[in-house]
N, C-alpha and C positions, 0 to 999 in steps of 0.2 A: 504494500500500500504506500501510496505516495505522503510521506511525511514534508507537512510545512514546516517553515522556519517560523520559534518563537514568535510572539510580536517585540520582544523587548529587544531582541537582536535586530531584526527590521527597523525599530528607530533609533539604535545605534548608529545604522547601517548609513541611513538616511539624515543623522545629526552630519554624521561625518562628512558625507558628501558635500552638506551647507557651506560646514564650516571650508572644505578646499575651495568651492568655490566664490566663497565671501576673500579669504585669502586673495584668493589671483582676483577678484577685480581691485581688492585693494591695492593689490601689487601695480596693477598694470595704471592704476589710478595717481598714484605716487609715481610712478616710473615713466610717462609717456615715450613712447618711441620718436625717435627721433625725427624734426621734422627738415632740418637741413646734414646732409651729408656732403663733407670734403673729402675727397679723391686729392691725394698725392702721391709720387714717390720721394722714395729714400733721396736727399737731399739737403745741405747745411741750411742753406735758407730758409727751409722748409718747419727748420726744427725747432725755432719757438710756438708751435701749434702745440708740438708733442711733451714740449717742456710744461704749458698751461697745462694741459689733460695731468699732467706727471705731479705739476701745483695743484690741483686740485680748481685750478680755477675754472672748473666748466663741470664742478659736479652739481645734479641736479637741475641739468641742461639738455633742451633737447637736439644740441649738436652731435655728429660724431664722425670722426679721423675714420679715414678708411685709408688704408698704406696700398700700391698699387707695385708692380716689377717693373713699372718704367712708365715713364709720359706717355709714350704711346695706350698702354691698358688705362691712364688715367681720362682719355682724350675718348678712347670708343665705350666707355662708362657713362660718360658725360654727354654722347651720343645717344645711347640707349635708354635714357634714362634711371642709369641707378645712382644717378649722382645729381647733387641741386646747386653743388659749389665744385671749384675744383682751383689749386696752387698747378698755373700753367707759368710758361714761359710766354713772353709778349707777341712773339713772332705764333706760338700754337693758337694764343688766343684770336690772333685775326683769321689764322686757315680757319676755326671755325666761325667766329662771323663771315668770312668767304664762301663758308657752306647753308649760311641761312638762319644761324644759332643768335638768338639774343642775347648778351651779355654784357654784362656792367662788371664795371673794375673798382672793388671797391677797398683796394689795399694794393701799395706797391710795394713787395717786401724786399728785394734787392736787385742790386745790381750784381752783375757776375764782372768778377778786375781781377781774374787771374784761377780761379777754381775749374772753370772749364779748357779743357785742355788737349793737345795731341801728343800723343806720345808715342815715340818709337823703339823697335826693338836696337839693341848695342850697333847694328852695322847700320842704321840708317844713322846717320852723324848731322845730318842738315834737314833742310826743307826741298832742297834742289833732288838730293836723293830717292825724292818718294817717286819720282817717274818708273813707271813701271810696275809699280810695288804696290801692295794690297792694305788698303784702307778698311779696317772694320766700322761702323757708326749707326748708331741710333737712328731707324728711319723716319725720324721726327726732322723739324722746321730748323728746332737749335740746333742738332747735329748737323745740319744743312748749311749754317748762319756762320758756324766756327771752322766746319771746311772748308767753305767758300773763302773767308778771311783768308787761313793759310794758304790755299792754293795758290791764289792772287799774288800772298806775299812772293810765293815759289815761282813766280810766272807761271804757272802750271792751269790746267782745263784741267776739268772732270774726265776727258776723255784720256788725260797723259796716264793717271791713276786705276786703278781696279777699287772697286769698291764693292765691300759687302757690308750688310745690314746683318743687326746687331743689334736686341735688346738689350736694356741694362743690366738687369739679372744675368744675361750671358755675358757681358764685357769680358772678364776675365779670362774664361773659356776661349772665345773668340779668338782673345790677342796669341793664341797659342797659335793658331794658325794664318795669323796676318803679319807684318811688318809694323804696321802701326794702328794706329786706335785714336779715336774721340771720344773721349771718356768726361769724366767730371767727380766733386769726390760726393761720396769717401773713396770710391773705385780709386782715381789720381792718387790718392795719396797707401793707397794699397801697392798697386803696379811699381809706381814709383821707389818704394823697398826693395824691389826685383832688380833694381841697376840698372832698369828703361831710360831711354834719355826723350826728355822735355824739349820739343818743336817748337811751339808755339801755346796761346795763350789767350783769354778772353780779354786780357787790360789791353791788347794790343789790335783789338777792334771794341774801344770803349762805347758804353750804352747802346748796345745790339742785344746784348745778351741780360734780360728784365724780366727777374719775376715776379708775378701779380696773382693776387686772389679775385676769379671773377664768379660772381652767381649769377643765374639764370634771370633775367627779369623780372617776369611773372612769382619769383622767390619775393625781391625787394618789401613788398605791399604784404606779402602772406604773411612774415617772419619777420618783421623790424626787429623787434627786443631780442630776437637769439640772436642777429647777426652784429648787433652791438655789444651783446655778448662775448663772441667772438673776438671783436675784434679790442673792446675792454684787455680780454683774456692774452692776446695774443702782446700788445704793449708790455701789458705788467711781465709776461714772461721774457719778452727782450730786454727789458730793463731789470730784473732779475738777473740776467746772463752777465749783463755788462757790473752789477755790482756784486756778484759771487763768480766768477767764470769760473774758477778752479770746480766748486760743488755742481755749480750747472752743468760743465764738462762732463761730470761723472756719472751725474745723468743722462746726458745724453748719450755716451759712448756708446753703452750697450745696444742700442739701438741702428746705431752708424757703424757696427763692429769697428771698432777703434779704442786707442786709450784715449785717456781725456784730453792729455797733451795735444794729441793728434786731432782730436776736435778741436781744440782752440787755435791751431794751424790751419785746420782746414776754413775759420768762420774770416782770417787773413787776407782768402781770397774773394771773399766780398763785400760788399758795402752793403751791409742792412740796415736799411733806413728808417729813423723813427718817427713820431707822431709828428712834429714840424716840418719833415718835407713831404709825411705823406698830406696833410692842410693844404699846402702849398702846391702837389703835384695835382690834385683832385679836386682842387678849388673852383666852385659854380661857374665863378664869373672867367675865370680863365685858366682849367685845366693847364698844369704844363706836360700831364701826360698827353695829351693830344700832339702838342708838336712832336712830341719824343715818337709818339705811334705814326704819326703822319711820317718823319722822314723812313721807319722801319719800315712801313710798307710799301715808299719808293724803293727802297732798295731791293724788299722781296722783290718787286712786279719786272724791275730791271734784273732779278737773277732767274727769274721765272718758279719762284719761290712761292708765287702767288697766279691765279686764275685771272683774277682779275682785280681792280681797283674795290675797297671796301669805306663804305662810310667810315670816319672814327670820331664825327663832328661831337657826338655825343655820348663816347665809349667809356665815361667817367663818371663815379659816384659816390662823392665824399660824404655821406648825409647820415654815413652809418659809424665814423671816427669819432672817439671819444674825443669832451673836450681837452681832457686830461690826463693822464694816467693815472688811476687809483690804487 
């Protein structure tokens, strides 16, 4: 005969379920998911986002870092939508406004003066040497932007060289079977242990190479308070950096596989800009990121780096910078 269950165990049974499902909405009530995502990769400039996360400055925020193996995965994320923000370089950010993407610039975090880099194996000794010889690089805009420099410098075309592509997560890999490499750190200053010798350098095509935080548009209006959140969060951790470097270092290494030292060398080769040039670069009345994006995109459309001419009248939006740092 078929035996029912107690009643008193039936509304144990039934307490309990209450009680998990009171649980999880409290949880997800308290916890909202996240409603702006930032796509980056691995990158010095990159890493006072991951210092704030590290300060705790963005807990109980609905931001969240998403680490990507290279600009390129961070770029067809931001495509497809699994991304609402994303830390590009200046030149990726116009291919996609060239592709139809609305985007506001609403942080310029550095300049690259010397971290982006080419680097060759012991028997290329010059830049005149690469004829012939096999170039690995990043099939992105910047790796585009810092060969082209070199080459130029080399008197050399595209056509003198061999070139193969090369995500970042494989750089290493890669340079085992090329001659030289476009790399940038931590990679640079990994290779560089190796006894590789240093071509050339991003200080020596200055302000080509700009990194910036752009979101989506249609984000601006959705999400005001988390993106000044953000970007509250992302100062206080710059300036964090600059009055503890040693501790911040050590924070960060782990992440950049490095020692601390070695991050604090590597932040050497850029200019991370703080709250008074970003005012100044992002400013209503007279953006100076605009001219800086106006002459990059002459140069793209003259390397054919570009399809075609891109608005950039109004590619700028300072509205979200704190007036301070707290």
């Amino acid at each position: 005969m078929l035996q029912h269950r107690p009643k008193n165990k039936i509304i144990v049974i039934v307490s309990f379920v209450l009680i998990v499902l009171a649980v999880a909405s409290c949880s997800s009530f308290t916890e909202p998911e996240p409603q702006v995502r930032i796509g980056t990769n691995v990158w010095s400039g990159y890493e006072p986002l991951y210092l704030a996360r590290q300060l705790g400055f963005y807990e109980k925020s609905q931001l969240r870092l998403v680490e990507f193996n290279s600009a390129s995965d961070v770029i067809t994320a931001l495509r497809n939508g699994s991304l609402e923000a994303a830390a590009l370089t200046l030149d990726e950010a116009l291919t996609l406004l060239q592709d139809g993407f609305k985007l506001k610039i609403i942080l310029v975090m550095d300049f690259s003066d010397g971290a982006d880099v080419l680097l060759g194996k012991p028997h290329v000794k010059s830049l005149e040497m690469l004829r012939g010889k096999t170039i690995a690089v990043e099939n992105s805009a910047v790796g585009a932007v810092l060969l082209d420099g070199a080459l130029q410098a080399a008197n050399l075309g595209v056509a003198d060289v061999e070139i193969v592509s090369c995500t970042l997560n494989e750089h290493k890999m890669c340079f085992k079977d090329a001659d030289a490499i476009v790399t940038f750190e931590p990679v640079k200053t990994q290779l560089l242990k190796q006894g590789v010798i240093q071509l050339f350098d991003s200080s020596q095509i200055p302000n080509r190479i700009i990194d910036v935080l752009v979101v989506l548009e249609d984000v601006l209006t959705a999400d005001p308070g988390v993106l000044r959140q953000l970007l509250q969060g992302y100062f206080k951790a710059r300036q964090y950096y600059l009055d503890n470097q040693e501790k911040a270092a050590e924070l960060i290494a782990p992440r950049m596989s490095l020692t601390a030292e070695e991050v604090i060398n590597t932040f050497a080769g850029i200019n991370l800009l703080g709250l008074e040039e970003n005012h100044a670069l992002l400013a209503a009345e007279a953006p100076g990121i605009e001219k800086i994006t106006t002459r990059l995109r002459d140069l793209m459309l003259r390397q054919n780096l570009l399809r075609k001419a891109v608005d950039v009248s109004e590619i700028a939006n300072g509205a979200f910078l704190p007036d301070r740092v707290q």
